[in-house]
N, C-alpha and C positions, 0 to 999 in steps of 0.2 A: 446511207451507210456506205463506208469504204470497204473493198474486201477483205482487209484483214478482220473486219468487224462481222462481217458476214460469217464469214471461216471460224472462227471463236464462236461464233451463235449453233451452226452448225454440231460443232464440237459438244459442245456442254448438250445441246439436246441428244447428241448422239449417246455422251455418257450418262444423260437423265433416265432413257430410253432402256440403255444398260442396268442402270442402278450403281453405277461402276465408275468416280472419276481418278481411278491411279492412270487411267488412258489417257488423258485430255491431248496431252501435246502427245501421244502417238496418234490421235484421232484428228487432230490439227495436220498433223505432214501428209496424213494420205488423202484428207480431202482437199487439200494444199495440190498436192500431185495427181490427184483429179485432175481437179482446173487446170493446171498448168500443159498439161498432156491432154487433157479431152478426155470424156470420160468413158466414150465410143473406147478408146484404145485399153485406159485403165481396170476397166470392166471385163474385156475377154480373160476366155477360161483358157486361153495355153497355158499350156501345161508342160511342154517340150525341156526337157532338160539336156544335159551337157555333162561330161564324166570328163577329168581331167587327172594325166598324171603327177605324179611330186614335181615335176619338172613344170610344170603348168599347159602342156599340151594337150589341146582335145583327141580323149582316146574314144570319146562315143557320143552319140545326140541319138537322142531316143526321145517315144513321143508323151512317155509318163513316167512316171514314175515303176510303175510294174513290169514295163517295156525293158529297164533299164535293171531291176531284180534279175528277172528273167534270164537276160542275157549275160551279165555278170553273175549270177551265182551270188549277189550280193541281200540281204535282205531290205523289203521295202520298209522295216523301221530304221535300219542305220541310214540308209540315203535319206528317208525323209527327218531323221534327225541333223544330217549334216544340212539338209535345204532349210532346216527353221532354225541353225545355226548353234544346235547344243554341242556337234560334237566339226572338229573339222574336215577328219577324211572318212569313210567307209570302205573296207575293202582295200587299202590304199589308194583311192580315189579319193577327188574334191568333186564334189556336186555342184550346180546350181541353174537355177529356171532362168531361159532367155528372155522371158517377158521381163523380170527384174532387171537385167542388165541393163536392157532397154530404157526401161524406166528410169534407169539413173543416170544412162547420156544423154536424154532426153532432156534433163533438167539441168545437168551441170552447164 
């Protein structure tokens, strides 16, 4: 078996496992980005986020999500709606988790 074949096998058990295949190809790119990054790196739980103004500068790095409530006065459903990408700012803030960043110059 070639990896892509692997990765497709993986997938469909994943959504078997589910009961659920509207996932498939979102289940495909993260265990895609597994492998590709190691799965040692893909698996931590940072959690550290980054607060940025309209202008795009970091106005804060904080180490959760409630770290980052806290000190902004912001509530932890809008940050964590701008980090799962419903909403785009909170607060006049942009949020987002460094582990993702990561994850995607990693790959590019």
């Amino acid at each position: 078996m070639i990896q892509s074949e692997i990765i497709n096998k993986l997938a469909m058990e994943l959504c078997i496992a589910n009961g659920d295949f509207d996932h498939f190809n979102n289940n495909r790119i993260h265990i895609q980005m597994a492998l590709t990054i190691g799965i040692d790196h893909y698996a931590k739980n940072s959690e550290e986020i980054k607060a940025l103004n309209y202008k795009g500068e970091v106005i804060g790095n904080f180490k959760d999500v409630t770290e980052a409530s806290n000190k902004l006065g912001i509530t932890r459903q809008n940050i964590q709606a701008v980090l799962r990408g419903r909403c785009h700012t909170a607060g006049g803030c942009m949020f987002y988790k460094v582990k993702d960043v990561k994850l995607i110059k990693r790959i590019a």
